[in-house]
VOPAGU-2260 file (C-alpha; in pm, 1 decimal, decimal comma):
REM VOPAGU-2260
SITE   aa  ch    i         X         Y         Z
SITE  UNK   A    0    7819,6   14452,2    8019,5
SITE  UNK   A    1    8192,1   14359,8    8178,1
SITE  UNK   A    2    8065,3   14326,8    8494,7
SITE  UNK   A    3    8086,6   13986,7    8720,6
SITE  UNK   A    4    7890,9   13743,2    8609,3
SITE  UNK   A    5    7590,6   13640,8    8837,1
SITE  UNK   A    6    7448,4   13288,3    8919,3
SITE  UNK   A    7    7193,8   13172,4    8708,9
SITE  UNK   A    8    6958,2   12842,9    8678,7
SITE  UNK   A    9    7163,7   12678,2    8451,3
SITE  UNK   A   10    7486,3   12643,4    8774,4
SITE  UNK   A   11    7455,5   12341,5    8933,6
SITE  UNK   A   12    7294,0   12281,4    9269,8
SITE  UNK   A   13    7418,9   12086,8    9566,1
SITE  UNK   A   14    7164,0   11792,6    9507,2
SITE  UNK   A   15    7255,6   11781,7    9146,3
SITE  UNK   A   16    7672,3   11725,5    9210,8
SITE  UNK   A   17    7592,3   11467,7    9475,1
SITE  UNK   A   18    7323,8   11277,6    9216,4
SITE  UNK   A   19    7643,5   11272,3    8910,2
SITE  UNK   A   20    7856,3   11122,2    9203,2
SITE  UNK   A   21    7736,8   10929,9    9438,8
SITE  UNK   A   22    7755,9   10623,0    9139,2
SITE  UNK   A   23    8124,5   10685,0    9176,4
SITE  UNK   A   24    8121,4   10709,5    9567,8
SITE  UNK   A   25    7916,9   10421,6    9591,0
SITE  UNK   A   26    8167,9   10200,0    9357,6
SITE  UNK   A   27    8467,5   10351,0    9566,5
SITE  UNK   A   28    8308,2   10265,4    9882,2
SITE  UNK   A   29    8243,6    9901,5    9741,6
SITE  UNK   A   30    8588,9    9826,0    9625,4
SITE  UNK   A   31    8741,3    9971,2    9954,0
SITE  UNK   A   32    8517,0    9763,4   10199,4
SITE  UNK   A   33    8592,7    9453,9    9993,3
SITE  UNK   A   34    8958,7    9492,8    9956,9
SITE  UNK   A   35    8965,8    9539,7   10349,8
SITE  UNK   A   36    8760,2    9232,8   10409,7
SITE  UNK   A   37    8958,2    8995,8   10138,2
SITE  UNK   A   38    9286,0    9137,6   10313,4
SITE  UNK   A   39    9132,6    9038,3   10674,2
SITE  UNK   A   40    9012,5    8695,4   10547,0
SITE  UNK   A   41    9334,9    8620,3   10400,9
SITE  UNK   A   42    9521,9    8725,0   10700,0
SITE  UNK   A   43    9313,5    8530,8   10913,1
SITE  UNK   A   44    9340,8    8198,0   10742,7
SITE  UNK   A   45    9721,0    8238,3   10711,2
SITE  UNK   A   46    9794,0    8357,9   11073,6
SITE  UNK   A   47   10070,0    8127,9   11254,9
SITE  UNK   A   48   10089,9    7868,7   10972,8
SITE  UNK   A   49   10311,5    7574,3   11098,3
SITE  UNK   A   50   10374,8    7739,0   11415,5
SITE  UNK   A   51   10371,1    7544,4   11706,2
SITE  UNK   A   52   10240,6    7808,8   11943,8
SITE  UNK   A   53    9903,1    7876,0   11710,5
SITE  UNK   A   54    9581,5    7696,7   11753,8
SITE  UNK   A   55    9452,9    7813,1   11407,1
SITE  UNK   A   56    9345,2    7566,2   11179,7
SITE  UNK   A   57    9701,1    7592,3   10948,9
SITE  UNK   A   58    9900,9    7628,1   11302,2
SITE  UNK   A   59   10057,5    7300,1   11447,4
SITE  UNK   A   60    9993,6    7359,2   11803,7
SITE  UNK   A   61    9777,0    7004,0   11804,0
SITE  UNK   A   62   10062,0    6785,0   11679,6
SITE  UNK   A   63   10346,0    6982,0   11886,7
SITE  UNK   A   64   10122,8    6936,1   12225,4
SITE  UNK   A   65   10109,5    6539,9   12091,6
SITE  UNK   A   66   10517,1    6537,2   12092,7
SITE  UNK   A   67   10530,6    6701,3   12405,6
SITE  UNK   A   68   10341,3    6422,7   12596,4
SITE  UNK   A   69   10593,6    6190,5   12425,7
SITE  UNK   A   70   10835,3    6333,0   12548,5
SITE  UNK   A   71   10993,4    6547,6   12301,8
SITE  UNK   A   72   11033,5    6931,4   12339,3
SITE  UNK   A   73   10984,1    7146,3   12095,3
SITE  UNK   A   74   11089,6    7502,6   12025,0
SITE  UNK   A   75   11061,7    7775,1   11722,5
SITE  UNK   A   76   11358,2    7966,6   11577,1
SITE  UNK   A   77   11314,8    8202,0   11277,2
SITE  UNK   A   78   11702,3    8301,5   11208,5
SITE  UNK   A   79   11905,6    8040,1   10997,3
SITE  UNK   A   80   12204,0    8056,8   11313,9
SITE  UNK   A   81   11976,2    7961,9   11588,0
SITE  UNK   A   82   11913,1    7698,1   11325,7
SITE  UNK   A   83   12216,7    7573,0   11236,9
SITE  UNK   A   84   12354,7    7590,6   11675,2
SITE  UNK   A   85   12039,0    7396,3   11754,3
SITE  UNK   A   86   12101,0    7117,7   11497,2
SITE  UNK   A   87   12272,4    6781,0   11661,7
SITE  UNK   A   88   12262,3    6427,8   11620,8
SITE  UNK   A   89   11962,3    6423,2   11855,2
SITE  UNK   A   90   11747,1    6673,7   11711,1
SITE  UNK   A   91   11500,5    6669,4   11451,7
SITE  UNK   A   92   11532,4    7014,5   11239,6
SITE  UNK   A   93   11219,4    7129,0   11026,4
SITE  UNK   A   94   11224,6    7392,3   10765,7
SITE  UNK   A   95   10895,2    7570,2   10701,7
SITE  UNK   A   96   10899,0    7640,1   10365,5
SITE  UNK   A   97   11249,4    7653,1   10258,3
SITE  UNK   A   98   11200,3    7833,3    9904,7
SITE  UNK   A   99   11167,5    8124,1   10145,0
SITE  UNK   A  100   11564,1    8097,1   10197,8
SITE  UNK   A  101   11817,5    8253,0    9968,1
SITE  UNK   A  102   12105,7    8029,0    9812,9
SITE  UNK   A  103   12402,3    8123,9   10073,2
SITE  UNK   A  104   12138,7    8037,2   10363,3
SITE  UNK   A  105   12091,6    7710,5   10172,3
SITE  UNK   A  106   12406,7    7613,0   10152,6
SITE  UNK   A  107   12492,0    7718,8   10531,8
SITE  UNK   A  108   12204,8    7497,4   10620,4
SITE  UNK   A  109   12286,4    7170,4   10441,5
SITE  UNK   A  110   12658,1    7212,1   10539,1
SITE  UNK   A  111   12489,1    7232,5   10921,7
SITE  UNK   A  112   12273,9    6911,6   10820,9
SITE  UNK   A  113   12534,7    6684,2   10697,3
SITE  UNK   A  114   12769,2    6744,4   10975,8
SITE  UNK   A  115   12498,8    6696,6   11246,2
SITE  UNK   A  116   12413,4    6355,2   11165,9
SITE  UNK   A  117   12055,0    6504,9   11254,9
SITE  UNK   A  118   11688,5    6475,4   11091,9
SITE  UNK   A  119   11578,6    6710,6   10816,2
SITE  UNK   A  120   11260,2    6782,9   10723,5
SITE  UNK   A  121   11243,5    6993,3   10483,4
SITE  UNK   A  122   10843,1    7124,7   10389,5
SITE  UNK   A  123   10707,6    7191,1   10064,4
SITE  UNK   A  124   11060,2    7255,0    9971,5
SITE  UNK   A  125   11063,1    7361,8    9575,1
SITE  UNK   A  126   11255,8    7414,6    9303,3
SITE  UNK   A  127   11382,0    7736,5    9423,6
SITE  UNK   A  128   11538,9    7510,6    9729,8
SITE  UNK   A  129   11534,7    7160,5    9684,5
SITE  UNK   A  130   11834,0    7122,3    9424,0
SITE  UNK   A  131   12089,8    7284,1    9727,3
SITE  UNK   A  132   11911,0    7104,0   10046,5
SITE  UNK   A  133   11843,8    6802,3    9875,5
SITE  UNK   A  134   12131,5    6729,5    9659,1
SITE  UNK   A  135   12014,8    6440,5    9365,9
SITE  UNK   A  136   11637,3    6540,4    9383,7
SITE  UNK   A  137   11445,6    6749,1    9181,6
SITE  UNK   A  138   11082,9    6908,8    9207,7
SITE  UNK   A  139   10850,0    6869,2    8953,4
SITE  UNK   A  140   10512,4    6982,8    8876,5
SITE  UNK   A  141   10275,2    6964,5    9177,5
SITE  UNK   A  142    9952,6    6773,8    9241,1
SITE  UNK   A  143    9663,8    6815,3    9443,3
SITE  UNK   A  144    9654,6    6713,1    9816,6
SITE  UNK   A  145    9437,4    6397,5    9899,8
SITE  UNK   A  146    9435,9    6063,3   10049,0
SITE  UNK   A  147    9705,4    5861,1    9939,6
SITE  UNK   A  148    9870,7    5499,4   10024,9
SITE  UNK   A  149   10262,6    5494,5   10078,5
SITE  UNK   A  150   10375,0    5184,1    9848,3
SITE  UNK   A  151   10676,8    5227,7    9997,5
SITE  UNK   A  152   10943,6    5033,8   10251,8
SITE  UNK   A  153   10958,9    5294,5   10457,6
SITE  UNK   A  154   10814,8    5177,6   10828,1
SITE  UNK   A  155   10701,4    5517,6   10959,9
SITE  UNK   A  156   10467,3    5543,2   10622,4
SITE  UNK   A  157   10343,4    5151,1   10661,5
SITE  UNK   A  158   10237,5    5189,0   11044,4
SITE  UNK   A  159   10087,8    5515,6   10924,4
SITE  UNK   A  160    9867,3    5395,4   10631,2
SITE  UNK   A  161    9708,0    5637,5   10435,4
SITE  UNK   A  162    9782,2    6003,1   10452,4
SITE  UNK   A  163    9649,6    6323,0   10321,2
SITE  UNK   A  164   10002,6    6422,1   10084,3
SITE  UNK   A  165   10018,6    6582,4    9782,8
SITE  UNK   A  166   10146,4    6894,0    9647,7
SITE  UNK   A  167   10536,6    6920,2    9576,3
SITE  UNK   A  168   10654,2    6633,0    9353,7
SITE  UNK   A  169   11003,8    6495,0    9324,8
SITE  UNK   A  170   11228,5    6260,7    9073,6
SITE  UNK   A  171   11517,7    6097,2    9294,5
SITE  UNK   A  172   11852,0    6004,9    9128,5
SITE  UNK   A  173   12007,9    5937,6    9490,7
SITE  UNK   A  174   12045,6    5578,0    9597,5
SITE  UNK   A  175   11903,0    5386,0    9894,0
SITE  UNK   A  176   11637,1    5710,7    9861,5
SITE  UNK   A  177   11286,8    5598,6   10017,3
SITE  UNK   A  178   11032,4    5721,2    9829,6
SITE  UNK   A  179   10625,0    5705,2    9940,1
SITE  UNK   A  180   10262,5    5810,6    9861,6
SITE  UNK   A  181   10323,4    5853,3    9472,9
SITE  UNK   A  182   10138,6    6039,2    9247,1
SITE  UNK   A  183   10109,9    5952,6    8891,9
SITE  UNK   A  184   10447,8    5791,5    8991,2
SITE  UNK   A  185   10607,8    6076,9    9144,0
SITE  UNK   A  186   10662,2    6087,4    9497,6
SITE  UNK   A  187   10554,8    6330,1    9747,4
SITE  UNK   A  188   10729,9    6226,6   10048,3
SITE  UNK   A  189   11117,2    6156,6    9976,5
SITE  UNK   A  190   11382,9    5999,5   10247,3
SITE  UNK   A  191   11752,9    6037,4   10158,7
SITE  UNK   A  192   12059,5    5909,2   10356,3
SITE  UNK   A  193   12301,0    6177,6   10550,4
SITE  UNK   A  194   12620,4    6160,5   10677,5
SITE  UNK   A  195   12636,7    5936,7   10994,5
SITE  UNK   A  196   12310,6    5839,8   11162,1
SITE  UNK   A  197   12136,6    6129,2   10981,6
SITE  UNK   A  198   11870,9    6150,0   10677,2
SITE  UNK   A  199   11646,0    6445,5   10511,4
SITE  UNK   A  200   11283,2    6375,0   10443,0
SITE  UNK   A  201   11100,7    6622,8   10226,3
SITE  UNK   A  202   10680,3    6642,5   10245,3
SITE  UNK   A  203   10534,3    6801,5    9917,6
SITE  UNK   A  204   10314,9    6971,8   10166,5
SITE  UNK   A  205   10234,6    7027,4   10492,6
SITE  UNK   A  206    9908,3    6936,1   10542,3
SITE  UNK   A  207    9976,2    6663,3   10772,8
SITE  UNK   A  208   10099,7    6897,9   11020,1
SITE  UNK   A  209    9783,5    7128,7   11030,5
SITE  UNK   A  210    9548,4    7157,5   11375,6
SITE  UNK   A  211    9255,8    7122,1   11115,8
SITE  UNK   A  212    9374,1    6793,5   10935,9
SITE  UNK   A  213    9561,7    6598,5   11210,5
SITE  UNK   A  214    9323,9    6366,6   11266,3
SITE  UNK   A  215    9265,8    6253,2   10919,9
SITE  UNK   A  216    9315,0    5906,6   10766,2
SITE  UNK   A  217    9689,6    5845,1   10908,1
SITE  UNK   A  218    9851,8    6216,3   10930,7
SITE  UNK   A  219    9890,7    6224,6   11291,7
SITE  UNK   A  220   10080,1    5853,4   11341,9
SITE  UNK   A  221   10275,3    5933,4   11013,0
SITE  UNK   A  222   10348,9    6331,4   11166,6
SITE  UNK   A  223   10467,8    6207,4   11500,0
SITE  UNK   A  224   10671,4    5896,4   11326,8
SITE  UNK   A  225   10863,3    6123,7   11122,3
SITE  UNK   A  226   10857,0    6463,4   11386,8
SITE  UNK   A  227   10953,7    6254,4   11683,5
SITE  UNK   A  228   11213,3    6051,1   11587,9
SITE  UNK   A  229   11449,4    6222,6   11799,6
SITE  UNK   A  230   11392,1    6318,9   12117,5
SITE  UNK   A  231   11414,2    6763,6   12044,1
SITE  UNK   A  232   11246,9    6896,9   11760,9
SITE  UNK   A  233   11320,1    7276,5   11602,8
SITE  UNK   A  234   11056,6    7439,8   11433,2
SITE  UNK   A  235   11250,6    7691,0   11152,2
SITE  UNK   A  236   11002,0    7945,9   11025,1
SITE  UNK   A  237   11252,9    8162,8   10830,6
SITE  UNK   A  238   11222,2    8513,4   10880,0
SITE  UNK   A  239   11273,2    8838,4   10692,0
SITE  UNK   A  240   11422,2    8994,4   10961,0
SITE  UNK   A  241   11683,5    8725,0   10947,9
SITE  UNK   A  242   12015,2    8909,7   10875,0
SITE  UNK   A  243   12198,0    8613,4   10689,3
SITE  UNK   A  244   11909,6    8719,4   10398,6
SITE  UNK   A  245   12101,4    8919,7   10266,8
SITE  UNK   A  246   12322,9    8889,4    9958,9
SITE  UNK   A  247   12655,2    8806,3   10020,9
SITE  UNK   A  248   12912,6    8989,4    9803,8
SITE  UNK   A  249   13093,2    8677,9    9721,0
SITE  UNK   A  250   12809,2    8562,8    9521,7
SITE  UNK   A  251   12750,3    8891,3    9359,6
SITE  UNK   A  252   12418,4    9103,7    9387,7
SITE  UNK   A  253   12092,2    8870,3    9458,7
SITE  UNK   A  254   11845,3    9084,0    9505,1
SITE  UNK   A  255   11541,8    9087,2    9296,7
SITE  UNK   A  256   11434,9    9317,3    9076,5
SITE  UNK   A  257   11072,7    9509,7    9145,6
SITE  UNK   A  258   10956,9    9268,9    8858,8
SITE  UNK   A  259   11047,4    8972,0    9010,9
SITE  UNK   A  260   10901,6    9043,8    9290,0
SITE  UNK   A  261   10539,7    9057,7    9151,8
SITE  UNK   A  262   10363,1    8754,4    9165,1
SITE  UNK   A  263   10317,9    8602,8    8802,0
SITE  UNK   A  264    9918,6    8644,2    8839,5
SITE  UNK   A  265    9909,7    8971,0    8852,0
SITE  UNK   A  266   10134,4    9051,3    8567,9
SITE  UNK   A  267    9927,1    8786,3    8351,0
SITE  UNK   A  268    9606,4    9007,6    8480,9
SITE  UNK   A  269    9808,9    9356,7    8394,9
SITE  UNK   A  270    9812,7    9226,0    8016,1
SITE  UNK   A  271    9481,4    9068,6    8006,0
SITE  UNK   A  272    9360,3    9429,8    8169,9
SITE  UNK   A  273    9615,2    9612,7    7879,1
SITE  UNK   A  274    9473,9    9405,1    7562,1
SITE  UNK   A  275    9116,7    9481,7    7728,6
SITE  UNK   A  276    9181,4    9875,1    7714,9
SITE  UNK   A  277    9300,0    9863,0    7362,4
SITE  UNK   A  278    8989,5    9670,3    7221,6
SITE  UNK   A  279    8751,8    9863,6    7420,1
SITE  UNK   A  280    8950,5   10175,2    7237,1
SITE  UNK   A  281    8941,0   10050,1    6864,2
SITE  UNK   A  282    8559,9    9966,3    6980,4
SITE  UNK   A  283    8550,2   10317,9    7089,3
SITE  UNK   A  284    8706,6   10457,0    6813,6
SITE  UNK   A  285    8553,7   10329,5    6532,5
SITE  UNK   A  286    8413,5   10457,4    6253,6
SITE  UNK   A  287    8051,8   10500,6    6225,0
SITE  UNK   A  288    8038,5   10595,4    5823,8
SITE  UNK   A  289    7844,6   10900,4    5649,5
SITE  UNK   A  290    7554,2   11067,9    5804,2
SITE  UNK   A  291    7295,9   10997,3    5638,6
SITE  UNK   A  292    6944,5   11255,9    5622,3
SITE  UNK   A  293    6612,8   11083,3    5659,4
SITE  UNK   A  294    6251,8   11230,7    5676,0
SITE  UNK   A  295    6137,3   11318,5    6027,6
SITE  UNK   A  296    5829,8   11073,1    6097,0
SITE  UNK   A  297    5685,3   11395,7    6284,2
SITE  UNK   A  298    5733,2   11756,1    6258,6
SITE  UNK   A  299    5882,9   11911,9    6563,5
SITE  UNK   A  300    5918,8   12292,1    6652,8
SITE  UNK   A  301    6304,7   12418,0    6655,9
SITE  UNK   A  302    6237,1   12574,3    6982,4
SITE  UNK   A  303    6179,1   12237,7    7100,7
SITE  UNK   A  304    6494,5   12111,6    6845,4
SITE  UNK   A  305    6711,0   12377,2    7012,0
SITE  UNK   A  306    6594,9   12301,0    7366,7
SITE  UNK   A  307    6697,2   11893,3    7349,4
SITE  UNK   A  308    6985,4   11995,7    7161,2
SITE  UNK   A  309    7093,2   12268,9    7458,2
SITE  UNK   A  310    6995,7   11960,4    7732,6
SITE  UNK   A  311    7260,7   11757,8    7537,0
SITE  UNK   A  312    7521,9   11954,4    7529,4
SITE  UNK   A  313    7449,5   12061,7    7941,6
SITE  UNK   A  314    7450,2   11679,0    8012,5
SITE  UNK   A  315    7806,7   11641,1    7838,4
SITE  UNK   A  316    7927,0   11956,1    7961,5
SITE  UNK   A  317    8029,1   12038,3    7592,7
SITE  UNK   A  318    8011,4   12451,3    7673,1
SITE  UNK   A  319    8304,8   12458,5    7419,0
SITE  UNK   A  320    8070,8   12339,4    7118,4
SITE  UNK   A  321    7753,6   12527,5    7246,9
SITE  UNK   A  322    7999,0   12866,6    7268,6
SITE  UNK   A  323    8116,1   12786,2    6914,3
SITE  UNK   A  324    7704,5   12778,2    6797,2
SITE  UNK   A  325    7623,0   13061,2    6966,1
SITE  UNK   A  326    7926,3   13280,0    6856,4
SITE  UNK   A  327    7876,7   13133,7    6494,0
SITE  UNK   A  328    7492,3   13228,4    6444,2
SITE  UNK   A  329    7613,7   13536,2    6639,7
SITE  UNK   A  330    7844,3   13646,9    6324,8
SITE  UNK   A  331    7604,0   13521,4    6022,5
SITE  UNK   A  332    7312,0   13771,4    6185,0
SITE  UNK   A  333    7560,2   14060,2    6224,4
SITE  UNK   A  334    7737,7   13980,8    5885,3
SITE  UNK   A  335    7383,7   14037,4    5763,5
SITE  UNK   A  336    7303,9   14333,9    5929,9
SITE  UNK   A  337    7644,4   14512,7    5835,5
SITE  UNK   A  338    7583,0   14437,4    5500,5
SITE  UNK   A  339    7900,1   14199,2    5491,4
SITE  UNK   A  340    7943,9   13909,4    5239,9
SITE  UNK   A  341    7842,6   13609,0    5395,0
SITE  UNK   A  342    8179,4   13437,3    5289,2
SITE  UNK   A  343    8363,1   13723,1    5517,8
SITE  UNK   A  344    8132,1   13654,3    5835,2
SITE  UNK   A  345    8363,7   13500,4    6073,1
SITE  UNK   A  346    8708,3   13663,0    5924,5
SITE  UNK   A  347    8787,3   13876,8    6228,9
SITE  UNK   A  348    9002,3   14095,2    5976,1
SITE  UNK   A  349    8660,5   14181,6    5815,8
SITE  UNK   A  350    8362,9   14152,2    6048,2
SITE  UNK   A  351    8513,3   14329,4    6357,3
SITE  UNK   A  352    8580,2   14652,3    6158,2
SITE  UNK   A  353    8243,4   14683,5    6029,7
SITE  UNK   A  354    8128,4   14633,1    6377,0
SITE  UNK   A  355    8374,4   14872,5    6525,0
SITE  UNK   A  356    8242,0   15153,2    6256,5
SITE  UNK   A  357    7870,5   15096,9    6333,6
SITE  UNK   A  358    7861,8   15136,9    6735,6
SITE  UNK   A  359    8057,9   15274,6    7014,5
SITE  UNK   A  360    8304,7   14983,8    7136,7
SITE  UNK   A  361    8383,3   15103,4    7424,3
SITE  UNK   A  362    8585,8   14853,0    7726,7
SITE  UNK   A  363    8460,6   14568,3    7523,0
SITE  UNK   A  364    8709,5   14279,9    7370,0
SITE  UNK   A  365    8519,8   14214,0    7066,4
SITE  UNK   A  366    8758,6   13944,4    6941,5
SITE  UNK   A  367    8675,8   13756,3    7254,2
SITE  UNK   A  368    8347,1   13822,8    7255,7
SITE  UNK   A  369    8315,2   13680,2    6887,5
SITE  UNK   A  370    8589,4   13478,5    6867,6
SITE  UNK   A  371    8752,2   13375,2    7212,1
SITE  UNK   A  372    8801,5   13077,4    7421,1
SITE  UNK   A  373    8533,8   12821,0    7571,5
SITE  UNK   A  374    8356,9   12953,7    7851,2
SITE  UNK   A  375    8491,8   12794,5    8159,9
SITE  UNK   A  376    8156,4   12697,1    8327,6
SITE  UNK   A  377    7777,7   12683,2    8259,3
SITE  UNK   A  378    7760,3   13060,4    8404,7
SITE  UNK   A  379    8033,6   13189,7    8213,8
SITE  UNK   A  380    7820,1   13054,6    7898,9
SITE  UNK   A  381    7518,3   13234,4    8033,9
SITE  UNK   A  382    7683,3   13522,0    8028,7
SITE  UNK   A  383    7855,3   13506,2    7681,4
SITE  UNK   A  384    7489,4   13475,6    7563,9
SITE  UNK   A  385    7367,2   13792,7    7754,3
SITE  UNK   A  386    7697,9   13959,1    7564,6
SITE  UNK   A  387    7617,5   13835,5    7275,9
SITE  UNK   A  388    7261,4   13954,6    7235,4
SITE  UNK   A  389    7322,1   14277,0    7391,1
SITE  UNK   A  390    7588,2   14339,8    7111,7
SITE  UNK   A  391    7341,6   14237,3    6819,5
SITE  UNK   A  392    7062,7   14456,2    6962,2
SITE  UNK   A  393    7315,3   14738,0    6960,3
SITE  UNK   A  394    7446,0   14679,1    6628,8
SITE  UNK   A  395    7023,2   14669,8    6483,2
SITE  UNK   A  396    6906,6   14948,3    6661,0
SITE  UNK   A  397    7230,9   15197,7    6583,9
């Protein structure tokens, strides 16, 4: 009766583990395959944005070709020193994004500016930048990008006309500042005075200079008026292999934290997702009340009873609950049969002596037979209830 335990019908099959899981495959498979294609999309639509070598439709190889046949070169950097050597009265220095750039680089860079007597464009340049770079203006909330008129002095803006700008906003406290193509009177484009011959223009955003919207309304007359003003033109994509990124120890430790790093959307999401879990938990675990016993509208057999029942707890893989039934009708019929009170049938102190007196125990453990652990699959629980009858035929028949 100790012997291995054998397979029987009720272990699963092959066909029967791959039916339970190919749901969960098939969702796996589907959140993979998207997550590779949103991540390829994505990539593909940012690829060489502002850069004057890509033809994509957010590079800014159309307007830098344009520049080139008037005459002005053009070249990329991506460290804030080849910046800051190229910059000269002659040359026309853009920043790509300038938020990108810690404070020391900011500061390096406008000292650089001001003493060049050089153009600055600085591009979608926030609040993160534009207080340093752009000393008396400040960014406010952003607006949509779309056809807008310059009401402005400014002559590059007038020959241009309209222009698609938008996006960054600014307020201007700086005097003789030129500021065009307002939006719910805010600027987007700003011009401010520098030392000497030089001044610093700052676009809300940089859709002007895209392959893909150059030759919209006025962006190409107003991107060449302001980008070829001079007859050399730097392209600064900051980098983050740029070794003046990091911290300096005069200013102390600016690095961000792993939670400042994460973009705000995704920790709004992570609570959303948290608060979700918890409701779908109180849902979970409420309480359903008392049970309460009603008529059966039909009578139905208990073989058929026990069978549903036995399906039920094979579907939820409750062996632990079908063990205790089994064990516990188990001790009532041998309680009965030993003549013990039925108040004493599963008190191991009382039933297993009377069973131990009646037949021959040999190698068995009846206290785990009667009374041990949940089986720890569907043929372990066959073969508790092959032990289990065995022992109550023994106990009638001795």
């Amino acid at each position: 009766m100790t012997g291995a335990a054998t397979p029987t019908s009720m272990s699963r099959t092959g066909c029967q583990v791959w039916t339970r899981a190919r749901g969960l495959l098939l969702a796996l498979t589907i959140i993979v395959v998207a997550g590779i294609a949103i991540a390829a999309l994505r990539s593909g639509a940012e690829h060489g944005r502002l850069d004057p070598r890509s033809a994509d439709p957010l590079g800014s190889r159309a307007v830098a070709e344009l520049l080139t046949s008037q005459g002005v070169s053009s070249r990329v950097v991506t460290t804030l020193d080849q910046a800051t050597t190229a910059a000269g009265p002659d040359t026309t220095l853009l920043v790509a994004n300038p938020d990108l750039l810690t404070e020391t680089q900011q500061r390096t860079l406008r000292a650089a500016a001001d003493s060049s007597s050089g153009r600055t464009i600085l591009v979608s340049a926030g609040t993160a930048s534009v207080g340093t770079l752009a000393p008396g203006v400040q960014a406010e909330r952003s607006t949509s990008v779309s056809a807008r008129t310059p009401q402005c002095s400014l002559p590059a803006a007038n020959r241009a006309g309209d222009a698609e700008l938008g996006g960054d906003r600014y307020s201007v406290n700086t005097p003789g500042a030129q500021t065009c193509y307002p939006s719910d009177g805010l600027p987007t484009l700003v011009r401010t005075g520098a030392p000497g011959n030089g001044d610093t223009i700052l676009l809300g955003a940089p859709d002007i200079l895209y392959n893909q919207r150059l030759d919209k309304h006025g962006n190409a007359s107003l991107a060449l008026q302001l980008l070829g003003s001079r007859p050399h033109l730097v392209w600064y994509l900051p980098s983050l292999s740029d070794g003046s990124a990091a911290p300096d120890s005069a200013d102390g430790d600016t690095r961000s934290t792993f939670l400042e790093l994460i973009p705000s959307g995704w920790l709004w999401g992570t609570l959303q997702l948290t608060v979700a879990a918890a409701l779908a938990a109180v849902w979970r675990a409420r309480r359903l009340g008392p049970l309460v016993t009603e008529r059966l509208p039909v009578t139905v057999r208990a073989s058929e009873s026990t069978e549903g029942r036995a399906r039920l707890y094979h579907k939820a893989n409750a062996r632990d609950r079908a063990a205790d039934a089994l064990r516990s009708a188990t001790r009532i019929r041998l309680a009965r049969l030993l003549r013990v009170a039925p108040t004493h049938a599963h008190s191991p102190d009382t039933l297993l002596p009377a069973i131990a007196a009646r037949i021959t125990t040999d190698d068995r453990d009846l206290a785990a037979l009667l009374f041990g652990p949940a089986p720890a699959d569907d043929t372990a629980l066959v073969h508790l209830t092959d032990q289990l009858d065995a022992l109550e035929r023994e106990v009638r028949t001795a």
